[in-house]
N, C-alpha and C positions, 0 to 999 in steps of 0.2 A: 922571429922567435916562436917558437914553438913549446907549450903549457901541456903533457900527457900524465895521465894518469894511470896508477897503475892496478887499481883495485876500481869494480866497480861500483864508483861514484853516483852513476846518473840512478843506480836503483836503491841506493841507501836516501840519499836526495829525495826520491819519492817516498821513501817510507816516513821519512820526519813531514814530509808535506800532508801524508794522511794522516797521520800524529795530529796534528797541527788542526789539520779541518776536523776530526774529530773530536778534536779537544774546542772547536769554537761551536761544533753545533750542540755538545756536550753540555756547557755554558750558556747557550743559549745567546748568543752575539751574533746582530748583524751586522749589515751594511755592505760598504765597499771589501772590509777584509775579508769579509766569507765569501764574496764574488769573486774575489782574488783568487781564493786559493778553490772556489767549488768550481771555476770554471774549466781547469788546466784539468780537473780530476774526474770531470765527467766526463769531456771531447776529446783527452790525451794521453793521461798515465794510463788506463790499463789494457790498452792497447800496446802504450809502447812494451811494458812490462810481457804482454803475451808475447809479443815479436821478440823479446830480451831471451825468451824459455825458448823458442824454436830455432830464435841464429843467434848462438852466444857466442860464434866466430866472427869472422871478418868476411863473411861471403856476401852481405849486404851493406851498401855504404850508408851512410847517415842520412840522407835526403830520402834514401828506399826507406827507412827505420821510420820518420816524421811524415812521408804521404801512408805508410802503410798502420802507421798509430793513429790518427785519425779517422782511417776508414773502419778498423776492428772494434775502436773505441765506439763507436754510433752503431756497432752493431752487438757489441758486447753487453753495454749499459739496459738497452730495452728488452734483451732475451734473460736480464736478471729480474728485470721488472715484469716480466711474461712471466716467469715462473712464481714472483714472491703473488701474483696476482691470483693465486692455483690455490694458495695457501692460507692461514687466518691470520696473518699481520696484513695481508694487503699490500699494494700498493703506496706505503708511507715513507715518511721522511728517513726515520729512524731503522726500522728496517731494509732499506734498502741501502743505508749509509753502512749498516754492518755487513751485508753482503758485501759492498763493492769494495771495502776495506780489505773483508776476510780475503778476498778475491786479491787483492793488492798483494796483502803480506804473505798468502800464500804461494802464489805464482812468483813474488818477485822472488822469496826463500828459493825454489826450486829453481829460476835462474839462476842465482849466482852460485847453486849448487854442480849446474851445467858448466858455467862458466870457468870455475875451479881445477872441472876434469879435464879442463883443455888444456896442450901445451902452451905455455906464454907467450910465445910468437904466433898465434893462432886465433889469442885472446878478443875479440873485440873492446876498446879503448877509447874513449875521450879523449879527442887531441883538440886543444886551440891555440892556431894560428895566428900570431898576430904578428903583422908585418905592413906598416905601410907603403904606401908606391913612393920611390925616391922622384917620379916628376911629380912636379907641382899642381897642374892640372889634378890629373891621377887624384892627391893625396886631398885635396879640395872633395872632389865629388864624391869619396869615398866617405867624406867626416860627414857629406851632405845627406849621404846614403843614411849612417848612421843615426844621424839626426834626424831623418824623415820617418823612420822604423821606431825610433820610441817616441816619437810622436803619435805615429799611430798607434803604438800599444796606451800610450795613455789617451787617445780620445776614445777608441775600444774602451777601456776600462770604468770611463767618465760616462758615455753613454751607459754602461750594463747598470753600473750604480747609483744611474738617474734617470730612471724609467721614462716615458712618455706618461701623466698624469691618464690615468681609464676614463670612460664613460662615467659622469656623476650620474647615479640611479638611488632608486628608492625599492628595497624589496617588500611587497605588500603579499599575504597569502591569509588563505583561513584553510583549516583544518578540521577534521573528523574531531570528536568526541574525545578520543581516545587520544588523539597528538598525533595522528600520521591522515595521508591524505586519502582518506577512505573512510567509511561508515559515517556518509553525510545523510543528518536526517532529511530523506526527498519526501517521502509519504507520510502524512500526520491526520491525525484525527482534530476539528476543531476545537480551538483550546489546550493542544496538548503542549504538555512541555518540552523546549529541544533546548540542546546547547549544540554553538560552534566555537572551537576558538580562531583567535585576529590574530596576524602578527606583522611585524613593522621591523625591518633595519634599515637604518639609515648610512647610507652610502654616499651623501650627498658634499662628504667633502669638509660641512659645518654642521653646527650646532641649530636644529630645527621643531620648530613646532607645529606637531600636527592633528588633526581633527577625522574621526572617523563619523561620516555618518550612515546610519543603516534605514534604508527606506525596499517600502513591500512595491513591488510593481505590480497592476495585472495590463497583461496586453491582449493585442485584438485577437477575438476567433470567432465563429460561428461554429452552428448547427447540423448536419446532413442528414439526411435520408435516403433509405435504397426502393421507397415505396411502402414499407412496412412500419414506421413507428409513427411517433406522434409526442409533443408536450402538453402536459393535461395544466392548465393554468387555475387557481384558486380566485376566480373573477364570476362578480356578482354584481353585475351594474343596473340601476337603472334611469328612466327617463334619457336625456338627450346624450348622444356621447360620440368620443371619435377614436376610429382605432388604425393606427399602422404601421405595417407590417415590411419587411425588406426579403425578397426573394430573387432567386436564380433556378432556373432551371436546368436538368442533366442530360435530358433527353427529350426530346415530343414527346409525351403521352396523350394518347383521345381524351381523357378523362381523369381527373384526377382534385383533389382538394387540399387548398393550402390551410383556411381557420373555418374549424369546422365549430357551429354552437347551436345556442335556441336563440331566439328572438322573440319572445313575447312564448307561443303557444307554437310558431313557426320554426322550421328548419331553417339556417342560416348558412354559407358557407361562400368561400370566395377560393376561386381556382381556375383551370386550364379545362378547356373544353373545345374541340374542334381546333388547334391553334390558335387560340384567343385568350384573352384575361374574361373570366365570365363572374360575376356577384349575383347572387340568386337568394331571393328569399320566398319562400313556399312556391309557387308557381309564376312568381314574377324574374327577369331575369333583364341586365344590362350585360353586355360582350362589347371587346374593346382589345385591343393589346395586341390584334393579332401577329404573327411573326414568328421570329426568335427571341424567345424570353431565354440564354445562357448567359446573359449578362444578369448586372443587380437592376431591382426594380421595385420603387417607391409604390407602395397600392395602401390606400386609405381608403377607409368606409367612415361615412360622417352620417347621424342620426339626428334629427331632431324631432317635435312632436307631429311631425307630417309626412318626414318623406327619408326615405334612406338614399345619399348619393354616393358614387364610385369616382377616385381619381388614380388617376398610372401616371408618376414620374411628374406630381407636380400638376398634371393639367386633368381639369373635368372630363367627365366621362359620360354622366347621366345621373338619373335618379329614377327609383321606384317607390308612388305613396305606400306609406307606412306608419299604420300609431301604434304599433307594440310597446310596450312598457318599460322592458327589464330586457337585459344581457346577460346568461350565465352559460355554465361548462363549455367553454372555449377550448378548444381542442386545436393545437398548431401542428403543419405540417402533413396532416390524414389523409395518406396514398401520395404524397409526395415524393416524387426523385428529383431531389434539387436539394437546396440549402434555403437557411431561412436567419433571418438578423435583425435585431432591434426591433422590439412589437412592443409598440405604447397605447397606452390608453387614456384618455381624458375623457374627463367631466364635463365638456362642455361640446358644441360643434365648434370645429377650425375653420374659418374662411378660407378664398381662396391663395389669399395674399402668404396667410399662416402657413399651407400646406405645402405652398410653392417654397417658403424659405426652410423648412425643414429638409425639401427637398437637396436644397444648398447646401446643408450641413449646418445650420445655424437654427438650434433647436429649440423652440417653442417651449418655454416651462408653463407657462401662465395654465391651469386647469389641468395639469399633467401629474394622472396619480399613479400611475404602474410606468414601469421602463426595464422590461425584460432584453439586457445587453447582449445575452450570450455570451458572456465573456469570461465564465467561469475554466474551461477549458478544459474541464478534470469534472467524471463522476457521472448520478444521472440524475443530480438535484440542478437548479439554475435560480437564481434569487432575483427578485425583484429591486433592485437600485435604489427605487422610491422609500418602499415602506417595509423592507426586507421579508416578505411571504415567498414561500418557497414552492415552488413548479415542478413538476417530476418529468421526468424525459424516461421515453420507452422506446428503445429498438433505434437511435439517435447516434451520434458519433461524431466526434470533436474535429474540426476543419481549422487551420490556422493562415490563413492570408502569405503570401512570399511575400511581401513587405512590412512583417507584421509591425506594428503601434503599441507606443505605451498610451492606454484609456484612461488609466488614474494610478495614483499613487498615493502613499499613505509615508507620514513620518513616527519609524520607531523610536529614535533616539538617538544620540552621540558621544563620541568618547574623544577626550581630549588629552593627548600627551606630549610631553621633551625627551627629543633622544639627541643625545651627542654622535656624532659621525663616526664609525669606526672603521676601517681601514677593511680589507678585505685578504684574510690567508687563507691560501689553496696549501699549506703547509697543514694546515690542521683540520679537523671535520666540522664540517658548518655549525653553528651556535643560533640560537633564538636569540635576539634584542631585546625586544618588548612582546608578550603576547598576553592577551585576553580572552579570558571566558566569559562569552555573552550567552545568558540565558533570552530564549524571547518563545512566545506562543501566539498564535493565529486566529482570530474570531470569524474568519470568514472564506467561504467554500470557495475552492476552485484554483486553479493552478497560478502560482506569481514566480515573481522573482525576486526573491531576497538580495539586494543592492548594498556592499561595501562600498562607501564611496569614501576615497581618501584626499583630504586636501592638505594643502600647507599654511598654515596660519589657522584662523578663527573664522568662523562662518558664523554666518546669521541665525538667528534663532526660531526654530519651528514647535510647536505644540504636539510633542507626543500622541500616535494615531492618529491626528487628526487630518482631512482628507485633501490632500493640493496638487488638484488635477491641473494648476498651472505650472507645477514642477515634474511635467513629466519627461522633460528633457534635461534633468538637472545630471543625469549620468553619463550627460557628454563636457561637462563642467568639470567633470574631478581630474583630479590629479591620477588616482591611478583606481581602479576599480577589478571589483570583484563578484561574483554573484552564485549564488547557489539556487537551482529550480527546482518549487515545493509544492506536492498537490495536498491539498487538505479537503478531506469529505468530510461525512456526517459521522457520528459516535456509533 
């Protein structure tokens, strides 16, 4: 039996099928039915339709008409999206539904206007055959055939309109001042005021509760020298005392001076002489260290009412008698080419026991009134840790470690919110969830990092600024993290 037609059908067919999809995204309906019909309309009508306008005879068969609508259509669809991308709609939903539309009803109009001019028997036509095979065999495998084909048109269909569930995530950012991701305040004056804002969507599928918290990092750096500067320390000690100091060297030099002061009425100073560690005070002198000093190296000068002694790396070195009185103009780094780290100062002498474990890394507070870190990292102020007096650095420049360290950490505060899960459309232009403006200002010199840290639930409770150097690995704790890097000098 044999079903033809004699007007063509298959391009009126399409015109109700864009009808139809226009009228659902119109309405704003999904699901399975807009995948229905948006899928036949992206990868096949308007290909077939242009094939419809160039052979509206019988010179191509139907199987050429359905491999050559698929291949036109995949190249048709993206060079309208190439051009609407030129333009100020963009790339969108709705824009590009009218193009492909207009595209539809225009092209299919000027086929069936080709189509018209041809003699009838010329026509290209819709014929469907239907005939089964009179053997049995045959007429089996054929219903089988059948049956296997809308099967797979509905697992296709079941598949598109049941996605594989995404990635559950959580988007976390902070932004500039202004709402876009620029004009981060990096450079501030102590005290000054900044704002960034937080923001939070939640992708996660459910309904979540979550905790922002913002802590100041500062991490490790040092000192350098090219030979020419020097840090000039506000240190005025006197009677018994102990000081030290962490150096490397960059080069040999013959001569040269790492803490240069007075000592009573005498010169003082502790340095590199001949390739050796040399301590000298007015004309007395202990050497020690000799080698390669381009590694780091422990050097303590320990005073008491008798005698001044030298140690390198922990272990004794000597002593020169001595009863000078008082300790001032400390001068670090003078004619130095090297780097220079942590120089402390106590009130008391250090044993050997004391000096050796500092040497460890396990440091001595007992009689400990100055602890210049370096670790300001920014500027040419450096603050004393202890009792916050501030150090001027000349001609000096900031060195930061390849594996650098968080040294301390301070807590600013927390924010606590619920967000319900929202779904993710690449149909529409992205949206904020949740976003906050944090105001926050800085009391203290030297370059950090300003830590969003985000978790899921409730966290513990911390004291506003106050100082928890044993949280300084708590930024491998969060859920999802963000940080902005801030230098703050002086006013």
């Amino acid at each position: 039996m044999k079903i033809e037609f004699d007007k063509p059908i298959d391009i009126y067919l399409f015109f109700v099928w864009t009808a139809i999809l226009d009228l659902l995204i119109l309405l704003n309906i999904k699901g399975i039915v807009r995948i229905i019909f948006g899928l036949p309309f992206v990868i096949f009508i308007p290909g077939y339709i242009f094939i419809f306008l160039l052979f509206p005879d019988q010179e191509i068969d139907i199987i050429e008409r359905i491999a050559l609508s698929f291949g036109l259509s995949i190249a048709i669809v993206p060079l309208i999206g190439l051009l609407l991308n030129y333009t100020p709609y963009g790339i969108r939903l709705t824009p590009i539904m009218v193009c492909l539309s207009g595209f539809v009803y225009i092209v299919g109009l000027l086929a069936i206007w080709r189509w018209y001019r041809l003699k009838e028997k010329e026509r290209y036509k819709i014929a469907i055959y239907i005939d089964l095979p009179k053997d049995r065999v045959e007429r089996v495998l054929t219903i089988a055939l059948l049956v296997s084909i809308l099967l797979s048109i509905t697992l296709l269909i079941y598949i598109i309109s049941t996605p594989r569930q995404g990635e559950k995530f959580t988007e976390f950012y902070i932004l500039g001042p202004a709402g876009k991701a620029e004009g981060y305040p990096t450079h501030l004056k102590i005290n000054e005021n900044a704002s960034i804002i937080i923001g939070i969507v939640n992708h996660e599928g459910k309904k979540l509760n979550y905790t922002v918290e913002i802590w100041l990092l500062q991490y490790s750096s040092f000192l350098s020298f090219n030979g020419n500067g020097y840090v000039k320390l506000p240190i005025n000690m006197e009677k018994n005392f102990s000081i030290e100091l962490w150096v490397k060297q960059n080069s040999n030099v013959s001569n040269q001076s790492y803490v240069s002061a007075k000592l009573g009425k005498k010169e003082f100073w502790l340095g590199w002489r001949l390739g050796c560690i040399v301590l000298a005070v007015g004309d007395e002198m202990i050497m020690a260290g000799c080698g390669n000093l381009s590694e780091w190296h422990q050097m303590v000068v320990s005073k008491d009412s008798n005698r001044i002694s030298l140690y390198v790396d922990g272990l004794f070195i000597g002593e020169i008698p001595e009863d000078s009185s008082y300790l001032k103009d400390v001068y670090l780094g003078v004619g130095l080419n090297g780097s220079i780290n942590n120089f402390r100062l106590y009130n008391r002498v250090l044993n050997n026991s004391e000096i050796k474990q500092n040497y460890e890394g396990n440091i001595v507070t007992y009689g400990l009134i100055s602890w210049w870190k370096f670790n300001e990292g920014y500027g040419n102020i450096t603050v004393d840790s202890v009792n916050g007096e501030k150090g001027v650095i000349y001609g000096g420049s900031w060195e930061y470690p390849e594996n650098r360290t968080v040294e301390d950490s301070w807590f600013m505060g927390k924010i606590e919110v619920s967000l319900d899960s929202i779904p993710i459309n690449i149909e529409k232009e992205w949206e904020p969830q949740w976003e906050y403006n944090y105001t926050f200002n800085i009391d203290k010199i030297g370059r950090f990092k300003l830590a969003f840290l985000l978790f899921i639930g409730k966290t513990e409770e911390f004291e506003i600024w106050k100082e928890y150097p044993e949280e300084v690995n708590r930024i491998d704790e969060a859920y999802r993290e963000c940080h902005l890097w801030i230098s703050v000098g002086e006013n």
